[in-house]
Each structure stands twice: as C-alpha cells, then as structure tokens.
N, C-alpha and C positions, 0 to 999 in steps of 0.2 A: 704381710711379710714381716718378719724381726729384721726390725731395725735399731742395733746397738753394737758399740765396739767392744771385743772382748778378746785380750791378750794371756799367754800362755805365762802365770808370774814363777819364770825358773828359780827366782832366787830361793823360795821356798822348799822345805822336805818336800812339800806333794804338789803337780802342778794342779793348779786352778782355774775355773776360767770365773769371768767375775763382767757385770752389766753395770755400768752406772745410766739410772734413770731419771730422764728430763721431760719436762713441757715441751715437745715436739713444734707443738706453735708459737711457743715464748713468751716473754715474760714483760709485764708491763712495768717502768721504771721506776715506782716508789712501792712497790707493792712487797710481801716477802716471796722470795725464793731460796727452797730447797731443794735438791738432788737425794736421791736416794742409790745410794750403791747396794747389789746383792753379790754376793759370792757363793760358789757352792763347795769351796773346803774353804778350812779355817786360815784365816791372813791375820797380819795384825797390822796394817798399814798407817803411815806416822799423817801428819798435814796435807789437805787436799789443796791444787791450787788452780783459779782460775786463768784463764790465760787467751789474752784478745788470737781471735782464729786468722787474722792477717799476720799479726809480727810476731805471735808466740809469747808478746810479750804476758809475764804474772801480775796482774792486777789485784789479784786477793789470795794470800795465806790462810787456812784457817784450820780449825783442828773440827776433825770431823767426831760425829756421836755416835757413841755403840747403841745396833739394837739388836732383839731376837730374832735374828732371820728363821728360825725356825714353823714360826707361822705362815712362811709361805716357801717350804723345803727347803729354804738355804742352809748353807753352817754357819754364815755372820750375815748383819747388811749396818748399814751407817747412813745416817742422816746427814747431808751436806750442805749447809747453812750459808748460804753468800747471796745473801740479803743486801747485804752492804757495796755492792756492785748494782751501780741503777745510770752508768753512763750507756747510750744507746751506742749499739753495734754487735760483731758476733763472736760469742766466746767458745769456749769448750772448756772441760775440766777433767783437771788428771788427778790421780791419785795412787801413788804406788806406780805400777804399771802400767794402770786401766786408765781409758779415756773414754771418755761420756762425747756423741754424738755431739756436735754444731750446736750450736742454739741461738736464739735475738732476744735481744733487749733495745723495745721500743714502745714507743706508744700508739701506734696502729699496727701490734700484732693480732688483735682482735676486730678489726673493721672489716666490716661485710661477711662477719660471720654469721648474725642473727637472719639477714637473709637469705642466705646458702641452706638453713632449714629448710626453709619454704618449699625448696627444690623437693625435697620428699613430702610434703602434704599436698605441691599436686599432681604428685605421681600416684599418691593413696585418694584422688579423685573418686566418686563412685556417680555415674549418671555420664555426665561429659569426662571423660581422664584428656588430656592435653599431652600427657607424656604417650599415650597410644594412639591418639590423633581418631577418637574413636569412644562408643560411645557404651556402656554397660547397665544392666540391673534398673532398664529406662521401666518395668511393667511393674515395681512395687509401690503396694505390695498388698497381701491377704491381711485384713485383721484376724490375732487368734487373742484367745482370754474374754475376748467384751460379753458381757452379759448380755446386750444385745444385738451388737456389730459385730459377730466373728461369722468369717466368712465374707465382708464387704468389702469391696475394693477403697484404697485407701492411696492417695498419689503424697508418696514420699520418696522418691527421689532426690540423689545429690547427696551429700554431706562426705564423709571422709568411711574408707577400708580402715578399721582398727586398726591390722599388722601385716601381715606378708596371708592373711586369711582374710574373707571379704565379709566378715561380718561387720555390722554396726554398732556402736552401744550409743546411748545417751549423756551413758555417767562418761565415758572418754571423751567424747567428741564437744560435749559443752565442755568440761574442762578444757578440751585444747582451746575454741573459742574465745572463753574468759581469759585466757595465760596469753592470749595471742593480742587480743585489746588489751590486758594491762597490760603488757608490753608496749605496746605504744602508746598509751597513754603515760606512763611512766616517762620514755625515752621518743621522745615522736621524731628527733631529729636526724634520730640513727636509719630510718627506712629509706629506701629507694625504692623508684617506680621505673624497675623495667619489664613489666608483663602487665598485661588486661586483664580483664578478669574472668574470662576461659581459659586463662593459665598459658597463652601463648606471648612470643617476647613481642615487646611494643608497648610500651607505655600507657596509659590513661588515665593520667593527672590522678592516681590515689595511688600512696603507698601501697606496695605487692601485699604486705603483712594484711593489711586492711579488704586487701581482694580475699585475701585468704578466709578472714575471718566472720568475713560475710557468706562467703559459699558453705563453711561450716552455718553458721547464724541460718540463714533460709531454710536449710535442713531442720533446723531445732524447730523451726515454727512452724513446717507441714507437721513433725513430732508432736507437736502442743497444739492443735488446732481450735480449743475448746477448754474454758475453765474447768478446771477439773479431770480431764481427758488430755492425757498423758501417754507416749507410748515410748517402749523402755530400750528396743531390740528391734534389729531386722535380721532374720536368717537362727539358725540355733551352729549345733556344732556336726550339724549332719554337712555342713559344710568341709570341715576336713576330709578331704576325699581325692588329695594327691597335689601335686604341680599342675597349676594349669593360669593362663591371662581370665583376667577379668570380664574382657569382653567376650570371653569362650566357655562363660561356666555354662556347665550344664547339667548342674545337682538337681535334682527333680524332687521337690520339698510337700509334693502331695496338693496343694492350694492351687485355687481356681489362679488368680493373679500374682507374677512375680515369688517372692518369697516373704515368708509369714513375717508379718510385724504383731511385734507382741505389745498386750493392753499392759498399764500400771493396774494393775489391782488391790496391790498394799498385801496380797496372802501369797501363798507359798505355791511355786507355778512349775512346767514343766508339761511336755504333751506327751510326755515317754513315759518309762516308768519314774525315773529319776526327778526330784522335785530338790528344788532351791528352799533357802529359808527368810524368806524375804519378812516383814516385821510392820512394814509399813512403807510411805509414799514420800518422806520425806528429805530423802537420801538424795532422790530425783529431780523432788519436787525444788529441794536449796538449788539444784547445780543451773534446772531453770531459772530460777530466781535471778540469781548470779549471773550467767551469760548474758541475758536479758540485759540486765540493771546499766553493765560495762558497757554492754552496747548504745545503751540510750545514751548512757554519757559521754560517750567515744563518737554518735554519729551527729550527735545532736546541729551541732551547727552546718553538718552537710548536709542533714536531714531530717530536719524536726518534725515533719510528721510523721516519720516513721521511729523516730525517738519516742513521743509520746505513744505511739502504739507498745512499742517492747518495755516501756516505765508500766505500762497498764499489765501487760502480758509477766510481769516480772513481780508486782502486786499481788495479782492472784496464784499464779505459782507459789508464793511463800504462804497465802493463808490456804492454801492447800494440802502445805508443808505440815502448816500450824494445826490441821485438823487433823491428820494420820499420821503422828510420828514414826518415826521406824525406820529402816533400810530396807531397800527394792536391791535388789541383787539379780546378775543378769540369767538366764533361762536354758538349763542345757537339752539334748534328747537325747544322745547315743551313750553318754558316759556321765558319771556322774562328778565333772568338774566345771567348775564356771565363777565367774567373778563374785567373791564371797562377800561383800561388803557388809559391814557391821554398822558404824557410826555412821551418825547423820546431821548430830548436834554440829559438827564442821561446816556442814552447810547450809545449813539453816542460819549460821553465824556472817557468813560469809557473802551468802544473801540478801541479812539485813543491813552488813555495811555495805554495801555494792552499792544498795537504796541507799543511804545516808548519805552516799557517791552523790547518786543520780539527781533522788528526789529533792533537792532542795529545800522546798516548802515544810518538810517534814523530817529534819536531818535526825533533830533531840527526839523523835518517835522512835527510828529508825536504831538509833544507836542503843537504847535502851534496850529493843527488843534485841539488838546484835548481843546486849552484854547477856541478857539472860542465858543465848545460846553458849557464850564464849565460857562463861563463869564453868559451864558444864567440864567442857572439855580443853584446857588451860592448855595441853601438851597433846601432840599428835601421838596416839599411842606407841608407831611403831620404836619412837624414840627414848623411850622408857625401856620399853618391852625386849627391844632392839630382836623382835621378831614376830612374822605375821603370816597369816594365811593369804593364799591367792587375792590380792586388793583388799585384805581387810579393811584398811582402815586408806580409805580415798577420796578425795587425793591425798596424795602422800605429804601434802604442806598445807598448814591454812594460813593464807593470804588475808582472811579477813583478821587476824591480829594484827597486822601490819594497817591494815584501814580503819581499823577502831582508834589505833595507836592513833593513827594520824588527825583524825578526825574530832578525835574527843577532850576534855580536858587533862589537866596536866595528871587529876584521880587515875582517868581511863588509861591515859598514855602509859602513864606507871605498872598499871596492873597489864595490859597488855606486851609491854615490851618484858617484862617482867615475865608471862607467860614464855614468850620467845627465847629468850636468853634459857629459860628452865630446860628446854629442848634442845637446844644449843651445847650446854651445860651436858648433859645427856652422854651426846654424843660427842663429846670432845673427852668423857670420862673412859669410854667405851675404846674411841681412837688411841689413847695412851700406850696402851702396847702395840701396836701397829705403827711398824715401822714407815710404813707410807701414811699412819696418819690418817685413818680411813676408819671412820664407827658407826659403816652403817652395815646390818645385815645382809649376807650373801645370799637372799631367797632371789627365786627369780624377777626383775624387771629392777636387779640393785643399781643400774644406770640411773632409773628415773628415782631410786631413794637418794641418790648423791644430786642430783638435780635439784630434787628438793631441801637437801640441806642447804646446798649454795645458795639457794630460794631464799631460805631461811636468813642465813646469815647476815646475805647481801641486804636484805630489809631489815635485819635485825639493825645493821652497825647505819644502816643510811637514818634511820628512825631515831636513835640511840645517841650515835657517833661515839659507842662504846669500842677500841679497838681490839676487845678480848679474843675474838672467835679469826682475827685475820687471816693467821697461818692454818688454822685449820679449815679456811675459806678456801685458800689458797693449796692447800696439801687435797683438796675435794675435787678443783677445778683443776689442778696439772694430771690429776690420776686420771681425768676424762682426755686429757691429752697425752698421753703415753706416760707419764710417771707412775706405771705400775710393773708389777711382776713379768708381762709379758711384752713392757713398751708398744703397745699401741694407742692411740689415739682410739675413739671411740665411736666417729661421726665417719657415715663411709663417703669416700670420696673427698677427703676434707682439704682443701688448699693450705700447703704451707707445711705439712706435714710428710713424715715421710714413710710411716706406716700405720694403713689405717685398713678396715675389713672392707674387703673384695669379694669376699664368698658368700654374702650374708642368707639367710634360711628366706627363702623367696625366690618366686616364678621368674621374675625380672633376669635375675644373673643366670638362671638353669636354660630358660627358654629362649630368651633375644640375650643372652649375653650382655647385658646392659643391668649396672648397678643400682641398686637404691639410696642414687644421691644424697646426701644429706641427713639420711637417716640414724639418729641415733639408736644401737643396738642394746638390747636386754639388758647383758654385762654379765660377767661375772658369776656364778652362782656355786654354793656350798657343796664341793664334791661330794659328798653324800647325797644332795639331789639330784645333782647327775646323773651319782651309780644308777640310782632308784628309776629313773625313769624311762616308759616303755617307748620304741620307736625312736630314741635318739642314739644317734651312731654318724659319726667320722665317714664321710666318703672318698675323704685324699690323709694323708699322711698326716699327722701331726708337727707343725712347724713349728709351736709352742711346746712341744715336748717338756720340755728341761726346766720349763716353770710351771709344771703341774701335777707338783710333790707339796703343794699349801694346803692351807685350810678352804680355797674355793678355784676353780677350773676356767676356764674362758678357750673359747675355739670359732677361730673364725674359716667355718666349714656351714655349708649348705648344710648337712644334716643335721648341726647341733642345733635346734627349736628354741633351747634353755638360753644360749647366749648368745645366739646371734643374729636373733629375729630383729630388724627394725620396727618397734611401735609408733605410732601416729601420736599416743597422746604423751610420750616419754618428749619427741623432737618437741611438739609442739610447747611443751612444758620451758623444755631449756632456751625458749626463744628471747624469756625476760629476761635472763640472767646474761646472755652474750651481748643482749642489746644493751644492757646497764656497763658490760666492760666496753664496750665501744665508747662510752662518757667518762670512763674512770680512768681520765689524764692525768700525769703526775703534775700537772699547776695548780692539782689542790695546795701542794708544800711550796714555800716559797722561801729562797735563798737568800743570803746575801753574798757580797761580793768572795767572800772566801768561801765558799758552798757549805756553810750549816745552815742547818733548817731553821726560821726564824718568825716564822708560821704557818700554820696551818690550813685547811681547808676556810677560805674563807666565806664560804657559801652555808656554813652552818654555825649556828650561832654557839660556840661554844668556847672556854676561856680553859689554856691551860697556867694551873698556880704552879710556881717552880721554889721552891726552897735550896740555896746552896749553902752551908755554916763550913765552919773552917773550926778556927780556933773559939771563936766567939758560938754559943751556942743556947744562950741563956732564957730565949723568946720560945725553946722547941716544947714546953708541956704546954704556953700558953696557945701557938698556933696550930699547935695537934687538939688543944681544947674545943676551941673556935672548929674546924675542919670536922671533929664528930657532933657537934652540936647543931651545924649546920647541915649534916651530913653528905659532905663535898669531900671528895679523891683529889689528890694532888701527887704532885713530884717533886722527891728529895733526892738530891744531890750532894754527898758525901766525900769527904775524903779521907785520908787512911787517919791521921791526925785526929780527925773529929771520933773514926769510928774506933780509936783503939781507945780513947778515954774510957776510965772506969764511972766517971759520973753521967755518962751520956748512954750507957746501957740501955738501963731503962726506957727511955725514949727512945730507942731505934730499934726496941723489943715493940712498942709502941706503932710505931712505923710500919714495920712491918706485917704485925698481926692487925692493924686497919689496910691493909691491902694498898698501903698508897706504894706509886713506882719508888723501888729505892736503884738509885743509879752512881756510877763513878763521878769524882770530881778530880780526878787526882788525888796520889798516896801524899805528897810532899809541899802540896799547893805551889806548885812550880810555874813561874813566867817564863814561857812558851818564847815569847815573841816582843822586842822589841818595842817599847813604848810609841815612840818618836817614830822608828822605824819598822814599820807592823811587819815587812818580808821577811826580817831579819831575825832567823831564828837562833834560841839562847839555847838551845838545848839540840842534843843528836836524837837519830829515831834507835837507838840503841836505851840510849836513854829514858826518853820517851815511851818507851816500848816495856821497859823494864817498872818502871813507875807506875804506868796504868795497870799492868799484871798483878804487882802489890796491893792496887788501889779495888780491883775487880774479887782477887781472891779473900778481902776482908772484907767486903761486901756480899760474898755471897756464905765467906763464915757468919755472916750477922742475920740468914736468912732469905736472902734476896734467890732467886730463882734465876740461876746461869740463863736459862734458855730462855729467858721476858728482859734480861737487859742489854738491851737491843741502845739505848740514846746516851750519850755523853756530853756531861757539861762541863769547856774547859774553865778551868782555872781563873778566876781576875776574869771572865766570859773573856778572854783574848788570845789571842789564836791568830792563825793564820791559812791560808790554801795547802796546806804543806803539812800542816795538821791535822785537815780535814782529809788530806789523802791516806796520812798514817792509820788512823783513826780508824777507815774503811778497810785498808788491810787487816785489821783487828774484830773485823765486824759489827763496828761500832758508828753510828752515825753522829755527828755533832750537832747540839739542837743550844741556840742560847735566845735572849728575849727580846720579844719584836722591838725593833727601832723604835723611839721617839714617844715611847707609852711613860719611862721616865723614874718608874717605880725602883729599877735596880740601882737607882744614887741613894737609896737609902741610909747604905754606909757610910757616909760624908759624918764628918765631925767641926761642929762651929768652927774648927782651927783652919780649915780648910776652906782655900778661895771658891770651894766648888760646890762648897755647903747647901744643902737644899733641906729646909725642915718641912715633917710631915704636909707641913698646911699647904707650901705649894706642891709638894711630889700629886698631892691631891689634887689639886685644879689641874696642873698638867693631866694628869689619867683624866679625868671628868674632860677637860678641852677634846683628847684625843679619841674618845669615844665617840663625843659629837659629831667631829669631823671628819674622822677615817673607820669610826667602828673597830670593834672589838672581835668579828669574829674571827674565829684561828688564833688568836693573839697567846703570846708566850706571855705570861705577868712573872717578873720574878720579884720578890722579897728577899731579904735577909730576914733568916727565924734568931739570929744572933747579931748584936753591934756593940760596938766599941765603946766601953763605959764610957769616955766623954760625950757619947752621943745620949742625951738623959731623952732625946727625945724621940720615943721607938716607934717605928713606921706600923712597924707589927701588930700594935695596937689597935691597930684602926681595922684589920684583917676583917671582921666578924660585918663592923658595917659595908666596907667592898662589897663582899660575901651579897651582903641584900639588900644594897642598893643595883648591883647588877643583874643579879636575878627578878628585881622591880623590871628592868629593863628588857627582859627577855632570853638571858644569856645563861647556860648551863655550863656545869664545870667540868673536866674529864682529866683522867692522868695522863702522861706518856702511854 
C-alpha cells in the first residue's frame, strides 16, 4: 500500500501533489539523515522544517537541495538534510505544504531486525519446511552430467528453495550460508534463540541464525560428498510450471529418483538443446571453499570435530578451485536463460581468506594465495560497469577484501581497503545525479546490488574508519526502507513500518494467503526490462501508478516476477548488514556537558588532528608540510578573518586541494559565552546566526563543499548548550577537543599565569595516552601563535605524527 502524505499546494498556478520520502523504520541517532521530496509539477518551496510529532514543536530549519526529478518522472525533487536532529523521539517534516509521514529517532529502530529474515529462509525450507508443517522433494535426487554416476541415486536433501521457484543452486545457497555465519561471527550478540532447529518456536541453546545456517551447511556437504565431486543444481527450469506448494509439486523431470542433480563438470552443460557457458570449477569450487572455512571457524568451539572435518572439506574445495579455473554457471532445459556467472577470481579470493580465518597454523599461506586471487579482480565488476547480465559477476560483494584487510599487514590492509573504497568510489560517482542517491544498476535482483553496496560500505568505514561513503550508506539503506519513489520498505511483512509488499510473486500469498515473511524482494528494475519481458503482467490495479514515469518500475503485484519475487540468497545476504545496525549505537560519539561531540568512536584506534587559526596563522605551510609528508588528513577550522587574508590564499588553496576537512570557526571570532559564566550568553541567535552564514559562505567560496561541512568549531572552543542547539538548527554539529589531552593551551604566552611550554603540553599528551588512550580523541593545535610565544607547539607536529603511529593509532579527518 502507498504510504505518504500528499497535499493539494493551491497557492501555486497549477495544483500539485508532492511526496516527501522517509526511512519508514527510522533513523539511528548520530548517523546522517536525509528526506527526499518528489513533486510532479514544478514548486519552488523555500525552508523545510522538522517538527517533534507530539508538540509540533520546529526543531530544525534548513534550506532544502535542488535535484532532477526528472529521472524518476517528477518535474522537481529535493534532498532534505536534517542530520543534525539525533535527539530520540518522533518527528515529521514539512515543507511548503507537504508533510512527510511520522518517523523515529532512536537507537533500537533496527533491533530484531536481522532475525525477522530468518522468518523467510525457513519458509524457503526444502526437505522438512516448518512453515507448512510438512515435508517436500524428501526423493532427491537423480545424478545427471557424471561420466560415470548419471542416472545413480544421490540423497541430497534439505538446503533452501532459491525464490518463490523450488529450484536449488550451490553458488546461492553457499553464499547465503557464508553471509549468515559472518554474520555472526561479526555481531554474535545481536542473535536470539527462539526456534529449534526444525524451524519450529522453542529455543535450543543456539542462535536461530546459526540453526539456520547449519540446515543450509548439511546441504552443501551431501552437494560435496567427495574431493573433487561437486554437484552444482537440483531441478532445471522445467520447474516453472505455474503456482503450486512445495509439498504438491508435481513436475515430472523424467529420472528414475526425485529430481536431476546436476555434476560440476567445468564444460558447458544443458540436457536440452540449450547449453550454458560454464569455463571452469572454480566459481563453485571458492563458494565451497568459503562456506566451509566460516563454518569451521563459527562452529569450532561447539564442535570441533566437525570443524576440522569442514577446514578439510574447504582445503580441497579450493585446490579444486586451483586446478580448473573458470566459472560453473547454473543449467537450463526449456529456455535458454540461467544464472550467467562469469568471475571466479572473487571466490577463490574469498576462499583463501575464509582459510587464513579458519586455518590458523597457516594464516601467511593462506593470505598470499587470497592476494594472488584479490590482485586479479581489485573491484567487483558490476560497480565499474554499473551493469550486468543475469548474476554476472556473483556475488555481488567480495567479502574477502574486508578479511584480507583485516588479517594482513598494514601493505595488505592498504591495498585492500584501497580496493573497497575504488568500488565505493564507483558508485557514489554513479549516485550523483540521483536524487535519492542511489548507483547501483536497475537490472533485475537491484535489492541484492544495494545490499551489497551497504556490504561494502559498512566494512569498508568499520576496516577503514574512513567517514567518506556515510551518506551514501545511509541514502542505500533508507531506499530499502521506503526512501524511494514509491515509499515502500522492501522486506515483506516488516515491523515498524507502514508499507511494505503483500502481493509478493509466490504460491504462499496466491494459495494459503499467507505472506513471504521476511523476505526481501528483487526491487526495482529498469523499465525497459520490464517492457521486454514475456509472461509478466499486473493482476490488480496499479497502486504505484504515479511513480512509474522514471528510469526503473517497481510493483508489488503477484504477477510482476521482475520485482517482486522474494530471493533466498538477497534475505540471506542482508542479514550482516542489519545485524551490524543492531551494534551501531550512537555511544561511539561522546558529549560533553553542553552536547558537542568531544570524541569519537572509542573502540577504534584512531586520532582526529584539528587545526583552528584566527588571526595568527604563520605555522599553516609548515603543518600542511608535515601532514603531506606523512601523509595524514586532518581538519581545519577557519574563520572569515583568517579566510579573507590575501596572504593566507595560498594555503587554504593548499587545504583544500589536499582533501583535508575545511570547516566554520566563526566570521568575527566571537565569544559566545561568558567566561566566568559559561550559561550566559554574549551574543543573540540573530546574531549568531548571521555570523556563521558569513563564516560558511567564505568557506565554501574558498572551495570547501557545502554538502561535507557537516562539524563546527566554536570560537575560543567555548560555547555553550544554547549554542549547540543553534548550531543544529543550522545543520551544523559542534565538535571541539577531547578533555584533559592538553595540546589546545598551546596558545599561552610566558606572560600568562597559565603558560604551558611545549615540553610539558608533551608529557601531558604522552600521560594521557597512557592512561585513558587515544582512541576517538579530538587533538587540537594551533597551526598559528602569538609572536611572544617563540616557542611553537607546532613544531613538534611531524614527531606526534610517528610516535603515535609507533603506537598503533591512525589519523582521519572530520
């Protein structure tokens, strides 16, 4: 059902109607959040403003962004940035006329969502289902392909229904496997145990994920019974043969037992006329590798003998890999379509870090062989390409650049994260004109390509603690919950939401009226694949109508196949990604008493350098020296004073073409607040308000990028709660330097009782490391002082720099 408010706006020549789009589930409280407004005739509406949904009261002012709505049939849309809103409760936002649905702000708007998947993998059961209380496809199945087994009965039973069709694959079903164990291995504390492991409710002392990903795992291993002996597929596509339950098929596939399981043979296969182009074994052969590896490592202490059997079983699968490169691609008969796979170098990669995971004794073996495979293929094609044939290039995320990263030295980690970010990069090129922020390709299964960026991202910034890719993390993740053109959420059934797909292409909702819980649908796809393709058609009305004049279509209707199939291994995919938001509390940032942020994430080792100059500015070529020599990002904080000097050009030309954050300080270097009396404010928000505009606007004539200066550093760092609330209605967060680190008395001149020369600002920093550690920490300097001060802090910059990095500690901007 559409769910969004839309008002008739008379004041204009033509009436309009007009959507503003939200995270239907909401929004976690230091994270960015934007709104996306569409309209279908032209408005030109001034300030959007948030506004608490109990008292009405305006919590945020902000000027909204133009973008081309015309990519997705509008005549405008605007991006609406109120980021700076992260107090918990529920808002709405108006703009003009229009008002945007309810929303939350909190930090368990995503809990219990990583298990609510689950709910669809054991409904896509195959052997025992639990959701039909009943049992299916118990007689497979025939070997077909084997040079010498075809025709032999073969007991592979269990594992998972790919999609709303009851075929099998390998390459799906081990990738759900592996996504479902790093998942918890990742996040083990987000799972709950309320089902056994027949899928019925009742507990039994292991995480539901971990039932899960075991019933998939036994299946991979009747699949694999034998070095070398590999089997790829159960059933072909003679399976598409209408609406019907799983425990009621009754496609008649010619073979003595069950239905045909097909051999790995590495050549080009097909029992029809129709033949695939398969290349090789090792496509397969990594995803075994892979499932395997996670699983030993994930069961080991529940089960170590059956950990060392799948470390063995995951062994030979990769020099199986290692001996028939190529891609196995899956098998059709009636048509000639079927999962294209090309790349394999992905999984061979992914494989060998899994091993560097698992195998312990042999991590520096392991890794080496993982880089060989990585060096191959640095970027997942579709993200270059930003287009692909049916699973070209699968999965759609490699996971092993994130384990290399992790695993390897500070060479690997570089060159790996470095892979990430290129891909990252990509598609945030791609998102630009996309007014929702969106770069990934409308072929079909675009659900599971946004999964995977989020994939991506989310390992990229955890790996990293690079903030680059956030909003576009976040512009990836709301569009899965209704922040798109047609404001639905994506996952059916989804709690907390207010419209999400009911109709989805499957037996479940035609037959027993009963939904495919949990299941994340297709998405999306590029109206011209729609036009084109045979057998899909609309069985009720069109309720998304009015938003499907874009560049891609979405229908949540039982007939459409293209969007609104739920897949097994898309849910399965997005399990790590909600289980990581279940952990990602805003007590990474930490306040002080007047709420600016005063550090950071302290769970990662990382130091942010802060530079403010004022009138003094004499230190800025030697601390931009120092910063490219060592080559460390930092953040400058500026004011209008410093930036209109004609001798300071150069260096904030400087600044800015090194990428470091250039951010406000104030136009006038104004004291805010009260010495003696910190509540007591010296200035009006008229004022205030007028002076940062000054201060922001010559900052972004100097270069600086409106839409990345997101942090503000007050004045004299002194302030007040009154400040920080201004501040936020501006869209500006205030960030000044951790407590008690010591380094921002730099400025003190011998004249001064409060004087502090370099030698001790140094032992203080050095004490404070010891004691309380450095991670998150704000360090601020002055890159300018006061000529009686002969004796520059600044100076000393370059050794900080590497004696903290001796220490373990990386540097990152705002």
């Amino acid at each position: 059902m559409i769910w969004s408010v839309f008002i008739l706006f008379f004041a204009l020549p033509v009436q309009g109607k007009g959507w503003i789009r939200i995270n239907q589930l909401g929004y976690l409280p230091q994270t960015p959040k934007v709104a996306v407004m569409i309209v279908d005739e032209p408005v030109s509406p001034g300030q959007f403003q948030v506004k608490r949904a109990v008292t009405d009261e305006v919590v945020l002012s902000g000027h909204r962004m133009v973008e081309d709505g015309s990519v997705w049939g509008m005549s405008a849309a605007f991006r609406l940035d109120f980021s700076a809103v992260s107090s918990p409760g529920e808002y709405y936002i108006e703009l003009a006329e229009f008002r945007s649905p309810q929303f939350r702000i909190s930090e368990d708007v995503y809990d219990g969502t990583a298990d609510f998947l689950l709910n669809y993998m054991r409904q896509q059961r195959c052997g025992y289902n639990p959701f039909l209380n009943d049992s299916c496809h118990v007689h497979d199945g025939t070997i077909v392909d084997h040079p010498e087994k075809s025709g032999e009965y073969i007991d592979v039973h269990g594992g998972w229904h790919d999609a709303s069709d009851y075929l099998q694959y390998t390459n799906t079903s081990a990738n759900a496997v592996f996504q479902m164990l790093f998942a918890y291995r990742e996040n083990p504390e987000v799972f709950k145990d309320f089902y056994d492991g027949h899928g019925h409710k009742g507990a039994n002392g292991r995480p539901d994920v971990l039932d899960e990903a075991l019933w998939g795992l036994e299946w991979l291993m009747r699949m694999n019974p034998a070095p070398g002996e590999m089997y790829n597929q159960i059933a072909d596509d003679r399976d598409h043969a209408g609406y019907r339950l799983p425990n009621k098929d009754s496609v008649d596939y010619n073979v003595p037992f069950g239905r045909p399981v097909y051999y790995v043979t590495g050549d080009r296969q097909g029992l029809g006329s129709h033949l695939n182009r398969t290349t090789g074994v090792a496509s397969t052969a990594g995803k075994f590798a892979s499932a395997f590896a996670m699983a030993s490592e994930v069961l080991n202490d529940e089960n170590p003998t059956l950990a060392l059997e799948l470390l063995q079983k995951s062994k030979e699968a990769f020099r199986f890999g290692e001996q028939f490169p190529g891609a196995t691609q899956t098998a059709c008969y009636v048509s000639p379509y079927f999962y294209e796979e090309q790349n394999y170098m992905d999984d061979m990669e992914l494989g060998a870090s899994a091993l560097a995971v698992a195998d312990c004794d042999s991590t520096e073996r392991w890794l080496k062989a993982g880089d060989f495979w990585g060096e191959v293929e640095p970027v997942t094609p579709w993200m270059e390409l930003h287009g692909a044939r049916h699973y070209q290039f699968y999965p759609f995320v490699n996971v092993g650049h994130y384990l290399m990263a992790g695993m390897g030295d500070e060479v690997i980690k570089g060159k790996y994260t470095g892979f990430m970010k290129k891909g990252l990069r990509a598609l945030e090129k791609e998102a630009a004109s996309d007014p929702f922020r969106i770069g990934v390709p409308f072929i079909w299964c675009s659900n599971n390509l946004v999964t995977a960026a989020l994939t991506q991202a989310r390992l990229y910034h955890h790996v990293s603690g690079d903030d680059r890719f956030l909003e576009m993390e976040a512009a990836l993740r709301d569009w899965l919950f209704g922040c798109n053109p047609w404001g639905t959420a994506m996952i059916c059934d989804l709690p907390g939401v207010e419209d999400s797909p009911t109709h989805p292409h499957s037996a479940f909702p035609l037959l027993l009226e009963k939904n495919t819980i949990g299941g994340l649908v297709d998405g999306p796809v590029y109206k011209t694949i729609f036009e084109s393709l045979r057998g899909v058609g609309l069985l009720d009305a069109d309720e998304y109508a009015p938003f499907q004049h874009g560049k891609a279509v979405y229908h949540d209707d039982i007939g459409d196949y293209s969007t609104n199939e739920p897949t097994m291994d898309g849910t399965a995919s997005l399990v790590y990604y909600l289980s990581s938001m279940e952990t990602y509390k805003s007590s990474v940032l930490s306040h002080d008493e007047q709420g600016a942020v005063v550090r950071f994430d302290t769970s990662r080792s990382q130091i942010y350098l802060v530079f403010p100059p004022d009138e003094h500015f004499e230190g800025a070529s030697h601390v931009l020296d120092v910063l490219e020599s060592k080559d460390v990002k930092a953040s400058f904080f500026l004011t209008g004073k410093c930036l209109k000097e004609r001798r300071t050009r150069r260096v904030i030309e400087r600044i800015v073409d090194a990428n470091h954050y250039l951010g406000p300080h104030s136009d006038n270097h104004l004291l805010y607040a009260d010495w003696q009396k910190r509540d007591s404010l010296l200035v009006c928000k008229q004022v205030f308000e007028q002076d940062l505009r000054r201060n922001l606007k010559k900052i972004e004539n100097a270069g600086a990028s409106g839409d990345e200066i997101r942090w503000f550093l007050p004045p004299y760092e002194w302030y007040n709660s009154k400040i920080v609330s201004w501040s936020r209605d501006m869209g500006l967060e205030v960030v000044s330097f951790t407590p008690g680190i010591g380094t921002n008395a730099d400025y003190t001149t011998p004249s001064m009782a409060n004087y502090k020369s370099s030698e001790e600002l140094l032992r203080r920093l050095w004490e404070f490391e010891e004691i309380k550690g450095l991670n998150g920490a704000v360090l601020l300097m002055h890159p300018g002082l006061h000529p009686e001060r002969e004796d520059k802090f600044y100076n000393h910059l370059g050794n900080i720099i590497d004696e903290l990095r001796n220490r373990g500690y990386r540097f990152e901007k705002m």
